[in-house]
C-alpha atoms as a printed R data frame, in Angstrom:
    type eleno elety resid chain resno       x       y       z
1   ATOM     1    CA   UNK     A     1  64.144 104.718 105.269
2   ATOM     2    CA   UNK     A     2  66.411 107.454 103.420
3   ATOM     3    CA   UNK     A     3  68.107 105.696 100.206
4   ATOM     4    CA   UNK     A     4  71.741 105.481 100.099
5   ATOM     5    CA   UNK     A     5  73.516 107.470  97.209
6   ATOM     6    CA   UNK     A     6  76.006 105.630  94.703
7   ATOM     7    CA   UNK     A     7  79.275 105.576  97.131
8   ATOM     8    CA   UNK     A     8  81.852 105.557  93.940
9   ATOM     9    CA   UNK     A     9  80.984 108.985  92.749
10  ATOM    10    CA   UNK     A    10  81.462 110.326  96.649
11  ATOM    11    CA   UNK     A    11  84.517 108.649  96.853
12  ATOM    12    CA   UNK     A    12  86.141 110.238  93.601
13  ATOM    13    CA   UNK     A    13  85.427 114.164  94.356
14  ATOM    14    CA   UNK     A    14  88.788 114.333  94.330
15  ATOM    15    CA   UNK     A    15  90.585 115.524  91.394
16  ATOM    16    CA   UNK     A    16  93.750 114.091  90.099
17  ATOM    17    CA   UNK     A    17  96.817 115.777  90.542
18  ATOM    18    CA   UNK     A    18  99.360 115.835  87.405
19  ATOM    19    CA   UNK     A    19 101.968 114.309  89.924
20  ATOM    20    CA   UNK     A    20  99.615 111.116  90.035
21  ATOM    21    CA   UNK     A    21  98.680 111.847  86.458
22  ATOM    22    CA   UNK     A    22 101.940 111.336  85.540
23  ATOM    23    CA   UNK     A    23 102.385 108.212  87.345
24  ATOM    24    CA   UNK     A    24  99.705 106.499  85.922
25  ATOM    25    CA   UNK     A    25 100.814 107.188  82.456
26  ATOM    26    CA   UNK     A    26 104.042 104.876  83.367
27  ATOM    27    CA   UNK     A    27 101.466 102.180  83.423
28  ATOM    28    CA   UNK     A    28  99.534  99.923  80.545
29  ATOM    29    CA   UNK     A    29  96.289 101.424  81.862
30  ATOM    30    CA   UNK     A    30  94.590  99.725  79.018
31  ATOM    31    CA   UNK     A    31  94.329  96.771  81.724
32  ATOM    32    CA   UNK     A    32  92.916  98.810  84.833
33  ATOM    33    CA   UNK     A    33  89.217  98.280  85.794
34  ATOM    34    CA   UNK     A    34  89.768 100.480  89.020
35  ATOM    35    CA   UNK     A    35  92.788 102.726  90.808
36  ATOM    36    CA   UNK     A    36  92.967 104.002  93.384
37  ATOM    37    CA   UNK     A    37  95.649 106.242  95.840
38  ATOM    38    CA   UNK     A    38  95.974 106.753  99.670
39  ATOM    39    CA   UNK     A    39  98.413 107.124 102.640
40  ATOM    40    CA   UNK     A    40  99.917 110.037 104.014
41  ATOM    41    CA   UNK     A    41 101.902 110.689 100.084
42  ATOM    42    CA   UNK     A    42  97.955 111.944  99.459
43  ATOM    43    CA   UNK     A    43  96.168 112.842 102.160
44  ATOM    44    CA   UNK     A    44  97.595 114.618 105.125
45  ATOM    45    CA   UNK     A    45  98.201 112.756 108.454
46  ATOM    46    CA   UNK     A    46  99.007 113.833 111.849
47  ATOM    47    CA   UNK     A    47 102.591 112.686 113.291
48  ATOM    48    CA   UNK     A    48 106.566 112.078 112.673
49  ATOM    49    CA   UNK     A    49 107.648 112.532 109.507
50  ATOM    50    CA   UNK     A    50 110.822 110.987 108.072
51  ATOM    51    CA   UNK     A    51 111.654 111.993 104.924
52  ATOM    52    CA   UNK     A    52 109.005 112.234 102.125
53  ATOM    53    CA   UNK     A    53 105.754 110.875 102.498
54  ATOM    54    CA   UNK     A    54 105.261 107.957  99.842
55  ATOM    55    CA   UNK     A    55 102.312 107.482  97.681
56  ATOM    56    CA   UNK     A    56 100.554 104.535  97.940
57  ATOM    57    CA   UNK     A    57  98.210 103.005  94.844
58  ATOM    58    CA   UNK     A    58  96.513  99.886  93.969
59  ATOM    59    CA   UNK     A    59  95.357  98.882  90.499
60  ATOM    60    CA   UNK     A    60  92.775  96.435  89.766
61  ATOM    61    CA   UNK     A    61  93.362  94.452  86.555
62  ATOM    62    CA   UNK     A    62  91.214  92.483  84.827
63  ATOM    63    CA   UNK     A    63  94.515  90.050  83.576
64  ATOM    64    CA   UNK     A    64  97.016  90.178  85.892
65  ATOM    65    CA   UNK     A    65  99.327  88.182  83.559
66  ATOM    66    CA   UNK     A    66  99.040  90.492  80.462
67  ATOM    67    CA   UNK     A    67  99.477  93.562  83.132
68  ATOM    68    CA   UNK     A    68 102.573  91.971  84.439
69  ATOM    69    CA   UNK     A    69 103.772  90.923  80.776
70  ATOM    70    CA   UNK     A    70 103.211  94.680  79.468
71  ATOM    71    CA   UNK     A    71 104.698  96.051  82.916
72  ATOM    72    CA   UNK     A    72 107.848  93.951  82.828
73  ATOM    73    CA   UNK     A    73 108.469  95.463  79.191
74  ATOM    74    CA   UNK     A    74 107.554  99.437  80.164
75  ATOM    75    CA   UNK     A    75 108.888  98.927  83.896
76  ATOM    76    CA   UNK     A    76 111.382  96.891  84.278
77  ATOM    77    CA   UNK     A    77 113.389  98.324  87.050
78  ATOM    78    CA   UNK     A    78 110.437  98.552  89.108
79  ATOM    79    CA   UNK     A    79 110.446  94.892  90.151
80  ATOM    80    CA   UNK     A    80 113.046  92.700  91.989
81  ATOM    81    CA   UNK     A    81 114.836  89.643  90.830
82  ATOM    82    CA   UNK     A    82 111.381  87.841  90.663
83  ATOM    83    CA   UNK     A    83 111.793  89.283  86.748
84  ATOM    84    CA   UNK     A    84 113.954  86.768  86.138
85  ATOM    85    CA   UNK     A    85 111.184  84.250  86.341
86  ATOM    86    CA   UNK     A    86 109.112  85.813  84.002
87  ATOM    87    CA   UNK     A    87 105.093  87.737  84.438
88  ATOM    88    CA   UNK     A    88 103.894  84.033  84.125
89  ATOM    89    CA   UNK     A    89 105.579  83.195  87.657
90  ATOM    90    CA   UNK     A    90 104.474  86.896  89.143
91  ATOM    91    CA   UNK     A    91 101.503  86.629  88.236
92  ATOM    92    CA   UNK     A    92 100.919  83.003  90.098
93  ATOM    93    CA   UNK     A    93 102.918  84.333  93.026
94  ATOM    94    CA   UNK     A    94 100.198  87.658  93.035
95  ATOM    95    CA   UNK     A    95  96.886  85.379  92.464
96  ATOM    96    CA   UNK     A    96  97.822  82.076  94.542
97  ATOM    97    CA   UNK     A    97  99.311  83.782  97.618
98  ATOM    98    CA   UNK     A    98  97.108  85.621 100.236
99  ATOM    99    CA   UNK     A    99  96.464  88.567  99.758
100 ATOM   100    CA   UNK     A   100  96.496  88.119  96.610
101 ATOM   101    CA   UNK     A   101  98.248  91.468  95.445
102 ATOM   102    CA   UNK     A   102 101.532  91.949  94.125
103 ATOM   103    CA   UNK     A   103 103.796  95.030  95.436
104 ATOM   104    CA   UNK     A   104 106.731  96.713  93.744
105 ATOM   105    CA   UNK     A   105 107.826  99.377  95.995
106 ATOM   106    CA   UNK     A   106 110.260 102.521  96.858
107 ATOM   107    CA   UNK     A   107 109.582 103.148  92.695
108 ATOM   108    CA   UNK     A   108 111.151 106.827  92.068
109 ATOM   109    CA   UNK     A   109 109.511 109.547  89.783
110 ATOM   110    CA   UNK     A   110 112.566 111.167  89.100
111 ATOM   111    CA   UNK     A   111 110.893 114.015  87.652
112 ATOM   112    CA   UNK     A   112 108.603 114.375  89.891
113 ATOM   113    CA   UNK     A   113 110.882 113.846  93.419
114 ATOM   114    CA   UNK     A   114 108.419 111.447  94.090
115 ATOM   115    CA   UNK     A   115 108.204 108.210  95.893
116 ATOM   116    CA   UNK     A   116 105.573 105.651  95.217
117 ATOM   117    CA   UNK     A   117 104.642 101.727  96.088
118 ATOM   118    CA   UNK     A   118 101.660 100.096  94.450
119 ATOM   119    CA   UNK     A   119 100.033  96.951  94.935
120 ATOM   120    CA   UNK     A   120  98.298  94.761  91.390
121 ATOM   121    CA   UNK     A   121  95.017  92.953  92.374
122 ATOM   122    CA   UNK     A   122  92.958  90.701  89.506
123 ATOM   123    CA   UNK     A   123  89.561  92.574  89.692
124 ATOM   124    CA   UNK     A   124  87.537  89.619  90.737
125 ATOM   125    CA   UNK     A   125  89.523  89.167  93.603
126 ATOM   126    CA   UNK     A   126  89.357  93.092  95.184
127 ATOM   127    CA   UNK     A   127  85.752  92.603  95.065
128 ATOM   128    CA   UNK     A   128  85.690  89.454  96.571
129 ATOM   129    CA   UNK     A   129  87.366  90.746  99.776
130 ATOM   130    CA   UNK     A   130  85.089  93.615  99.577
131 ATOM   131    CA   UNK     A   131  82.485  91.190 100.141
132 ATOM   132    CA   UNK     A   132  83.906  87.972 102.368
133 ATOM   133    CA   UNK     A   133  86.760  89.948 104.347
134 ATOM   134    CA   UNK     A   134  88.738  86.628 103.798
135 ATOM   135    CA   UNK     A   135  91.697  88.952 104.731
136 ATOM   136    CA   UNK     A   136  90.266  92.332 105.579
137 ATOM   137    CA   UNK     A   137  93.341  93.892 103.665
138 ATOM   138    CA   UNK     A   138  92.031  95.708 100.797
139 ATOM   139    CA   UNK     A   139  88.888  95.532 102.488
140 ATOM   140    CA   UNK     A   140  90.313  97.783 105.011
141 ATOM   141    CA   UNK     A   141  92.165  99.789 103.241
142 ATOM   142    CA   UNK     A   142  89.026 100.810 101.518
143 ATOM   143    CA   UNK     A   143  87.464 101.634 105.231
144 ATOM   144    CA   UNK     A   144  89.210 104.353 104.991
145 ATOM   145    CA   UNK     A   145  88.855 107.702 102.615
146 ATOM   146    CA   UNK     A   146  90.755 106.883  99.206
147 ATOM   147    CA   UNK     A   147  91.647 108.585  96.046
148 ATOM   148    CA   UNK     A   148  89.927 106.919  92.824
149 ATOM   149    CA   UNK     A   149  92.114 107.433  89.732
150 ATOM   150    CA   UNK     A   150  90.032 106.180  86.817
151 ATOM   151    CA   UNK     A   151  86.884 106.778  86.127
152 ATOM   152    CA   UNK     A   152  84.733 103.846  86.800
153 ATOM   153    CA   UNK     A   153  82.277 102.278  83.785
154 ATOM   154    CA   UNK     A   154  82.890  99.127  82.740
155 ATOM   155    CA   UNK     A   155  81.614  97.222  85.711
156 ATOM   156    CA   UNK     A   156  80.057 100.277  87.709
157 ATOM   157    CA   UNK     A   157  77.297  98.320  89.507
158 ATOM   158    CA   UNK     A   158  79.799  95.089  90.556
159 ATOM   159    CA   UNK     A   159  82.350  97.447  91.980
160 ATOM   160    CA   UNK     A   160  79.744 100.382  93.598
161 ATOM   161    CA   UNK     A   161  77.615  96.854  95.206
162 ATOM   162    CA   UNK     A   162  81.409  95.604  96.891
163 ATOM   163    CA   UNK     A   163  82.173  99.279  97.999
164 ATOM   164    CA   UNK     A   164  78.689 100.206  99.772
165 ATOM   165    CA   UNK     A   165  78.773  96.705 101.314
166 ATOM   166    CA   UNK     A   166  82.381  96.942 102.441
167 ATOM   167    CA   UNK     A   167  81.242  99.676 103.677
168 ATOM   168    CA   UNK     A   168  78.403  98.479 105.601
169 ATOM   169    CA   UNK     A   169  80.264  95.357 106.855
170 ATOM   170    CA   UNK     A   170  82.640  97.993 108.689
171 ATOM   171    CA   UNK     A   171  79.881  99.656 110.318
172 ATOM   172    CA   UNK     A   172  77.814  96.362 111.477
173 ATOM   173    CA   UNK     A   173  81.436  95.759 113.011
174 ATOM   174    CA   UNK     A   174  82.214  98.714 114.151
175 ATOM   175    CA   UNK     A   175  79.002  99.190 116.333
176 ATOM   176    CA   UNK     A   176  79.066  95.822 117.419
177 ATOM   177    CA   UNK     A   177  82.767  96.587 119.108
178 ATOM   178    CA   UNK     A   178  81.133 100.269 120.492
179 ATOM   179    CA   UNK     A   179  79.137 100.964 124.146
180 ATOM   180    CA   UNK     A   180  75.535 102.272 123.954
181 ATOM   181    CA   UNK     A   181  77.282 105.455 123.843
182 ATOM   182    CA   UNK     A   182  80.101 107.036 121.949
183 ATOM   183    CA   UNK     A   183  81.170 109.904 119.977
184 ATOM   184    CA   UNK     A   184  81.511 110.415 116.206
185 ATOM   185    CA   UNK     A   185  85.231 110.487 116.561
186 ATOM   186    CA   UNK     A   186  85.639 107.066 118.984
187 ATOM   187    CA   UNK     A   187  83.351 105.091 115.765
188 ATOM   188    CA   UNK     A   188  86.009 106.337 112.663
189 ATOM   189    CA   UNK     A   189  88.744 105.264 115.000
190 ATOM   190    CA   UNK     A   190  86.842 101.759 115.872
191 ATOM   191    CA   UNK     A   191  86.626 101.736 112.106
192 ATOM   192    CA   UNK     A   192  90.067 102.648 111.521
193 ATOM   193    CA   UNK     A   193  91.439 100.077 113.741
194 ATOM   194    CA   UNK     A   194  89.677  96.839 112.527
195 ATOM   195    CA   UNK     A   195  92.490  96.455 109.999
196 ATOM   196    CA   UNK     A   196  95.083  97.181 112.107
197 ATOM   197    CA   UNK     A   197  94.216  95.261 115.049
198 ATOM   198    CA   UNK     A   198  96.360  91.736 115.096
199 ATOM   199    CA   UNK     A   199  98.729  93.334 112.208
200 ATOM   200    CA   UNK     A   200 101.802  92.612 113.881
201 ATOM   201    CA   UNK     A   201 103.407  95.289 112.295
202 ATOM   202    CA   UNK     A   202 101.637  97.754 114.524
203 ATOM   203    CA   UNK     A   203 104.066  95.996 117.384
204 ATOM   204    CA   UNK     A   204 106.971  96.688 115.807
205 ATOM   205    CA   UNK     A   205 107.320  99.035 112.754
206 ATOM   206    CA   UNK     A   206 104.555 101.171 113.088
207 ATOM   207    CA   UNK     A   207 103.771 104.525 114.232
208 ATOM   208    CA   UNK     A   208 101.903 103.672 117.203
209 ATOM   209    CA   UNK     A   209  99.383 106.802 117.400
210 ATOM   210    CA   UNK     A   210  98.575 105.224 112.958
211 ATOM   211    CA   UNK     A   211  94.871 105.202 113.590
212 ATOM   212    CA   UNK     A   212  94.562 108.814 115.521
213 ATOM   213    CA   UNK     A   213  96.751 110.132 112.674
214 ATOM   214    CA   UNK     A   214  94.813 108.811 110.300
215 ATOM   215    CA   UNK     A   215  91.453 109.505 110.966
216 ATOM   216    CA   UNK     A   216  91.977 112.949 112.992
217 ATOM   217    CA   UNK     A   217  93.329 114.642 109.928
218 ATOM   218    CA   UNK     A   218  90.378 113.107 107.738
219 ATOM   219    CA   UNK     A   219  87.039 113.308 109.939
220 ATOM   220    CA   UNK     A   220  85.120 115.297 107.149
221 ATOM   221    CA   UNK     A   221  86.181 112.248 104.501
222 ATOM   222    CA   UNK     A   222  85.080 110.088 107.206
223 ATOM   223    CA   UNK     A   223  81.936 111.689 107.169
224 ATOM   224    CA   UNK     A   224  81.188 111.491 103.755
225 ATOM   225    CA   UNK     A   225  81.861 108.161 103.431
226 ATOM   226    CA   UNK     A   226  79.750 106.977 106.326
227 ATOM   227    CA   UNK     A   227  77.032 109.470 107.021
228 ATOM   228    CA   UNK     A   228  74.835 108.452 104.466
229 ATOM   229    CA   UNK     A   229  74.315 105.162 105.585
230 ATOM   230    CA   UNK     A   230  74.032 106.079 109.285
231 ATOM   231    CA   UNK     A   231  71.221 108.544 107.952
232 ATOM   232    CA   UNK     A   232  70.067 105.573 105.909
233 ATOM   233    CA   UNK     A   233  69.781 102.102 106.564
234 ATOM   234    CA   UNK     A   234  71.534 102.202 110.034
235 ATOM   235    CA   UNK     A   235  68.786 105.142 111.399
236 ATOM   236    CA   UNK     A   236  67.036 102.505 113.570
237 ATOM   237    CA   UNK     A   237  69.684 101.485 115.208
238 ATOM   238    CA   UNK     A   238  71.995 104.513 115.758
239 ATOM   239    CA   UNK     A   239  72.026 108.251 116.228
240 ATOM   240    CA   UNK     A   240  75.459 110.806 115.398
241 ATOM   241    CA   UNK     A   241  75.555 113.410 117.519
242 ATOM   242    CA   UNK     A   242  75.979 117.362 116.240
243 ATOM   243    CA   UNK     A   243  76.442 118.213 113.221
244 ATOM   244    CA   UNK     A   244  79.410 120.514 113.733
245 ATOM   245    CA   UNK     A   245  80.892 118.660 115.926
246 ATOM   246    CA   UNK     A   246  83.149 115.221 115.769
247 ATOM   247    CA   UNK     A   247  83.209 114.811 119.887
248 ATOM   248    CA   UNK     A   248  79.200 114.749 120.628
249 ATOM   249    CA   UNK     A   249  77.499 111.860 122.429
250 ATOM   250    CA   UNK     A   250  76.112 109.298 119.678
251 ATOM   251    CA   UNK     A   251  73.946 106.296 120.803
252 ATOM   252    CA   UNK     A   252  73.027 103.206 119.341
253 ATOM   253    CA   UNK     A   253  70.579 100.761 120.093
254 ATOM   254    CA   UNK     A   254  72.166  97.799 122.279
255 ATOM   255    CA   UNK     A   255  69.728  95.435 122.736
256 ATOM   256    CA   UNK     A   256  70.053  91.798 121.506
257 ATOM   257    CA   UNK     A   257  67.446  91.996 118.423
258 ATOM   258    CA   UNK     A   258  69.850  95.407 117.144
259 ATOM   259    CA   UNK     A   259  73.194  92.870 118.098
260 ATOM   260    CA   UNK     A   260  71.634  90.200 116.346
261 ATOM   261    CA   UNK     A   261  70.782  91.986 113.182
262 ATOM   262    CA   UNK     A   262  74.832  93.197 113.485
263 ATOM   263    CA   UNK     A   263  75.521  89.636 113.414
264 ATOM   264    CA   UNK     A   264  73.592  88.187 110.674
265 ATOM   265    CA   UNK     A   265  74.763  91.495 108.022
266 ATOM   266    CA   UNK     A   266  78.948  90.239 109.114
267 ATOM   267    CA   UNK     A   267  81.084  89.012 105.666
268 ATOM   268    CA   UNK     A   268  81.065  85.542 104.525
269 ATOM   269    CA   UNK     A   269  84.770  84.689 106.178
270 ATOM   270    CA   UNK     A   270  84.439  86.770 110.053
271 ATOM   271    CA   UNK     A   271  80.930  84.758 110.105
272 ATOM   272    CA   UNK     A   272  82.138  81.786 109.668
273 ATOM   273    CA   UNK     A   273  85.214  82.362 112.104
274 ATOM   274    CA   UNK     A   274  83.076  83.929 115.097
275 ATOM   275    CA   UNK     A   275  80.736  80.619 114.615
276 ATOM   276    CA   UNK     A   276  83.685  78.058 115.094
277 ATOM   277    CA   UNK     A   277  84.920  80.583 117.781
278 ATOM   278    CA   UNK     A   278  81.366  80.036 119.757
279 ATOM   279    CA   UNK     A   279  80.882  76.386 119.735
280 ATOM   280    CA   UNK     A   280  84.658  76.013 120.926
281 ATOM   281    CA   UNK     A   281  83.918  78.747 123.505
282 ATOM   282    CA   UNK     A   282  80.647  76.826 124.476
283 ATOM   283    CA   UNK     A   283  81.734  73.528 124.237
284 ATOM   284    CA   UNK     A   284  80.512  73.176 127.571
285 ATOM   285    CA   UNK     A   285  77.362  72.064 125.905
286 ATOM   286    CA   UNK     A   286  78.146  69.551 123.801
287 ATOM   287    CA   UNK     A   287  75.012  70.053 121.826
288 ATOM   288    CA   UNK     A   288  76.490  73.400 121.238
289 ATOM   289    CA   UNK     A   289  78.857  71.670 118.604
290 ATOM   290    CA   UNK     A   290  76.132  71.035 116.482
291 ATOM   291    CA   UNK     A   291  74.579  73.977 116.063
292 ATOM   292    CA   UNK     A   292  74.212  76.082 112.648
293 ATOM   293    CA   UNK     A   293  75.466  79.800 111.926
294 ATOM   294    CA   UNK     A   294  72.345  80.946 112.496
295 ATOM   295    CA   UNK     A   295  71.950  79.423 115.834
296 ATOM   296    CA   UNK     A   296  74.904  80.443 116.867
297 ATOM   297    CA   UNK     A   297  74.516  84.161 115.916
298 ATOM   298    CA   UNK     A   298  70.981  83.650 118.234
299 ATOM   299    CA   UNK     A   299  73.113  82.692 121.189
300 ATOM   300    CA   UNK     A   300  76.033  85.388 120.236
301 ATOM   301    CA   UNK     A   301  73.094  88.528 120.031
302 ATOM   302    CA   UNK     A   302  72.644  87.386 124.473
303 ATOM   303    CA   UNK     A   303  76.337  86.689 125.499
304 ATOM   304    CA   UNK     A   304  78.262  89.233 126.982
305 ATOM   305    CA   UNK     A   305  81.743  87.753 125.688
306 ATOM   306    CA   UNK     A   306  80.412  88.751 121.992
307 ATOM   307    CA   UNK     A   307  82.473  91.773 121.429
308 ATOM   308    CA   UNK     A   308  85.885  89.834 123.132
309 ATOM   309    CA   UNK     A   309  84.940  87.489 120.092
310 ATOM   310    CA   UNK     A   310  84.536  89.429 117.720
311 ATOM   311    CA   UNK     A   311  87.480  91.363 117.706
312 ATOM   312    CA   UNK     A   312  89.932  88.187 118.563
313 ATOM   313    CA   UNK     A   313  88.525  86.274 115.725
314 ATOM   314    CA   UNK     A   314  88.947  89.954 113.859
315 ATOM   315    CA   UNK     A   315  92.587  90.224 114.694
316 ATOM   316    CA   UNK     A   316  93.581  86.681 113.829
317 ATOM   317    CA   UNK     A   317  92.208  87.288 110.251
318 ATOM   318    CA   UNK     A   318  94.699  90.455 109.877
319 ATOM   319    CA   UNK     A   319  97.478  88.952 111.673
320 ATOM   320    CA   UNK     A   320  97.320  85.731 109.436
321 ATOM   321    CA   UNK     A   321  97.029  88.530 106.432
322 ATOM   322    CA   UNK     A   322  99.848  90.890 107.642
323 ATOM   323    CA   UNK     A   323 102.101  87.859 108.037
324 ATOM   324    CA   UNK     A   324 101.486  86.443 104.503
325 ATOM   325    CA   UNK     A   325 101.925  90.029 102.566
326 ATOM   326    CA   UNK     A   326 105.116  90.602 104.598
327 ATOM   327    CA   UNK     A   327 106.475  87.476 103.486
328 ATOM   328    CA   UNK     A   328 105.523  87.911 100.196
329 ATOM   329    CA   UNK     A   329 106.897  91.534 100.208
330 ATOM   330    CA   UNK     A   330 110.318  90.434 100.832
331 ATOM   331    CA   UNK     A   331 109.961  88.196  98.038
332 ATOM   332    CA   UNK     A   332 108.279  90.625  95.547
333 ATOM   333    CA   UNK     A   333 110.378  93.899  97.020
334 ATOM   334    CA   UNK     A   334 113.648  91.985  97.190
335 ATOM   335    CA   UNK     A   335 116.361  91.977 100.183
336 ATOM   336    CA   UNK     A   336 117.326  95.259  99.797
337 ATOM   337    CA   UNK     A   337 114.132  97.515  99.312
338 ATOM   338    CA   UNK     A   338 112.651  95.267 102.058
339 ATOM   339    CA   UNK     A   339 115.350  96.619 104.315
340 ATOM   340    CA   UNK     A   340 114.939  99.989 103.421
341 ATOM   341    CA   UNK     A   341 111.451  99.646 103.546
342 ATOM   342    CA   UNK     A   342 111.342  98.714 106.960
343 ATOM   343    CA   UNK     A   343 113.775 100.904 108.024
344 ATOM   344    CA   UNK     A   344 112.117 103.859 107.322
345 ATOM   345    CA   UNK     A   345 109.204 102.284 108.709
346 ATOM   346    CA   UNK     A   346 110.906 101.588 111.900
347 ATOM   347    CA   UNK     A   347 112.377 104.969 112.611
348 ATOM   348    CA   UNK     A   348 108.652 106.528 111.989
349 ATOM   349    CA   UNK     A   349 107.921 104.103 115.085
350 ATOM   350    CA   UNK     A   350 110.866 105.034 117.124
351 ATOM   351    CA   UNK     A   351 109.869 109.091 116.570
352 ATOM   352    CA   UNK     A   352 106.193 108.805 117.917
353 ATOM   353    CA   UNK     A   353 107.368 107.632 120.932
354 ATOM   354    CA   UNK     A   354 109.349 110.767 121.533
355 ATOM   355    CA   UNK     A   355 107.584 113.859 123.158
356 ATOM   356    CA   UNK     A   356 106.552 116.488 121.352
357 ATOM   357    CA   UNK     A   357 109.154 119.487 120.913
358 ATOM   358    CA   UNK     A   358 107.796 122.897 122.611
């Protein structure tokens, strides 16, 4: 079986432009352990456009408080009236509320013209969703091809181990949610969509063609990210079609000893959720209520329903998550940028529902 390259020095081919050069130097980066950038503000997307795109970044810290403390004292205006309370109370709101990152958006680079949001994560917790998916927020934003902003030494092999099994995670998924046949295209947008799917912003202040945008601009970073472990570890179990080609047939390997082995590689937290989901879907059988994880991922490789359950416990995860950041954004954004936020937001929406102008 082919080994699987380090993923972080795939992921940061991409040089850094002096426009998000510059940003970062507004920062106390002596507290980063990894940045990153993404959204259509850096890489291209399909669809409306209303006004500038804004650039999107989220810094791992490794102390959120002294970040916060340094922050308050370099950026001031960059937060809302939360200030007033001080990095101490921030930093609790960041750490003890899910998702556990704080946001301070619609930040201007004068100099620049340039929009930007970013999001503050303690280090030990952006790995941990990496690994558990106990939100599939970061997680899935890191599906998806990203911009890395620092280079990455002090703890390479913890943050390369949460990225490649991230990674992985999404593609167990992914292929789990697929037919025996698909193309290269259909499994980035399967991929795409796992974080998206329950968000209830996608209802209602979204661009509803997000996911085609996204990933038909980006196939080739796509590609990069997740051809080496389809050539690798996944090579028993599925095959990519042509090379030069996103749209050819692709198969994979259906049978329940392949959809068990999906089952058993799933994070700590959708585990756990599609488990409780099964014995309350099989409670016919009382004895069903008894039964472990792994018994229950036994009976889950031979039932049809296993993909309907998988993606419903899936999308409760990210609505839960997309519920508890919203709320927290208006808190951490304040009234006004919220509004203005989700304006913009909303008339993005209301444009991809017009036709397209000949």
């Amino acid at each position: 079986m082919a080994a699987t390259k380090a993923l972080v020095p795939v992921v940061s081919q991409l040089t850094v432009s002096s426009t998000l050069d510059r940003i970062l130097r507004r920062f106390p980066r002596e507290y980063f352990r990894f940045c990153f950038a993404y959204g259509s503000g850096v890489f291209p997307q399909k669809g409306p456009k209303v006004g500038k795109p804004m650039v999107d970044l989220i810094f791992a810290v490794h102390d959120t408080l002294g970040f916060h403390w340094r922050n308050l004292q370099l950026n001031p205006g960059d937060y809302s009236g939360a200030k007033l309370w001080g990095p101490r109370f921030i930093s609790f709101v960041q750490t003890k509320w899910p998702c556990r990152v704080y946001f301070n958006t619609l930040v201007q680079l004068p100099e620049e013209d340039v929009v930007f949001k970013y999001g503050v994560v303690q280090f030990e917790d952006f790995v941990n969703d990496m690994l558990d998916w106990d939100y599939i927020y970061l997680a899935g934003r890191m599906h998806k091809p990203v911009k890395i902003l620092t280079p990455v030494k002090k703890d390479f092999q913890i943050l390369d181990m949460a990225l490649r099994q991230n990674l992985m995670s999404v593609l167990h998924v992914a292929l789990l949610l697929m037919p025996e046949s698909f193309t290269e295209r259909q499994l980035y947008k399967t991929i795409a969509n796992i974080s998206y799917n329950g968000d209830f912003r996608m209802v209602f202040g979204e661009d509803k063609n997000k996911v085609s945008n996204i990933v038909d601009r980006q196939l080739l970073e796509f590609r990069k990210l997740y051809k080496p472990f389809i050539d690798g570890i996944f090579s028993d179990y599925v095959r990519i079609g042509e090379e030069d080609s996103f749209d050819g047939i692709c198969r994979q390997d259906t049978s329940p000893t392949s959809r068990l082995y999906h089952l058993t590689q799933l994070p700590h937290t959708p585990m756990l959720e599609l488990t409780r989901h099964w014995r309350w879907h099989a409670s016919y059988d009382t004895r069903n209520k008894r039964k472990t994880t792994e018994e229950a991922m036994r009976h889950l490789a031979y039932d049809d329903d296993c993909q309907e359950m998988l993606s419903t416990i899936l999308s409760k995860i990210v609505f839960r998550a997309s519920v508890a950041q919203s709320l927290k954004g208006i808190f951490s954004a304040g009234m006004g940028k919220s509004i203005k936020y989700s304006k913009k937001k909303i008339q993005k929406m209301l444009k991809s529902y017009q036709p397209p102008s000949t």
